[in-house]
C-alpha positions in Angstrom: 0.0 0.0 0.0 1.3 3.6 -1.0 1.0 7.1 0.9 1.3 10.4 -1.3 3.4 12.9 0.3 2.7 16.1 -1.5 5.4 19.1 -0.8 8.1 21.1 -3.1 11.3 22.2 -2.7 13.1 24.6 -0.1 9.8 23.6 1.9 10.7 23.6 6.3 7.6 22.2 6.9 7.6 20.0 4.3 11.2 18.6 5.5 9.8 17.6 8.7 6.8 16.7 7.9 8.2 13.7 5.9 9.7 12.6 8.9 6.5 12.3 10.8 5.3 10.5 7.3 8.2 8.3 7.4 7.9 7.1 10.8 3.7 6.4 9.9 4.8 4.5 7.1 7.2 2.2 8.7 4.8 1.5 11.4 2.1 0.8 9.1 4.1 -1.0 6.6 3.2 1.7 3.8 5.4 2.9 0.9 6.0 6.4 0.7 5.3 8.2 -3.0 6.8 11.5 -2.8 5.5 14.0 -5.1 7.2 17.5 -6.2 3.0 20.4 -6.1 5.3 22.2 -9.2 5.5 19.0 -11.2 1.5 19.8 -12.0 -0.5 22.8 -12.6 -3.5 21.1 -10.8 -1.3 19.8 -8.0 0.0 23.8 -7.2 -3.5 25.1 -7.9 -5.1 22.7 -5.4 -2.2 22.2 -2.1 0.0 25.3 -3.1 -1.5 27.0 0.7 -1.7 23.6 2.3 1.9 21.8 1.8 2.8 19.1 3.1 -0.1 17.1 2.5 -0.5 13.3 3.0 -3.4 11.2 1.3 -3.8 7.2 1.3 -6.0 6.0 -1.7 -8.4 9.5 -2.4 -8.4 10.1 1.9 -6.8 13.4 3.2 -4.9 11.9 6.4 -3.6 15.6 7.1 -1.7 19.2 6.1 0.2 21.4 7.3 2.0 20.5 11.1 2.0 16.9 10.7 2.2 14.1 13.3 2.6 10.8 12.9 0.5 9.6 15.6 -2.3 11.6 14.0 -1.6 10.3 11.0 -2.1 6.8 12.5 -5.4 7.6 14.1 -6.9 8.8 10.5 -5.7 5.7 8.8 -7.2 3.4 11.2 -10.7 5.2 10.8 -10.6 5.0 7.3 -9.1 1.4 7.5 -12.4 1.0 9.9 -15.3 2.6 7.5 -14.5 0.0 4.6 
């Protein structure tokens, strides 16, 4: 299973907020697909206020200040609803 990590370059936030990702995804056993909001016209249009963003399949699991014990709690609610 794959988490998207959305963020951009020269990005603080973004820099630790992929090590709160990282240590969600290890404990989850979830592979990490890093991707670049300036790669895509949509991508900037739609996160270019709310970098770092983390979604598993099409569910926000958060934005912004991230934590990874957060980010647990979301996934096992959505893990829960299907």
């Amino acid at each position: 299973m794959i988490v998207t990590f959305y963020t951009k370059e020269n990005c603080p936030l973004c820099e630790k907020g992929y090590k709160e990702v990282s240590a969600f995804a290890r404990e989850k056993r979830l592979s990490i697909n890093k991707i670049d909001i300036y790669s895509d016209d949509t991508l900037l249009e739609k996160f270019q206020l709310m970098i770092p963003v983390v979604y598993y399949q099409s569910h926000e699991l958060g934005f912004g200040q991230l934590n990874a014990d957060e980010l647990v709690d979301r996934f096992n609610q959505i893990e829960k609803e299907k």
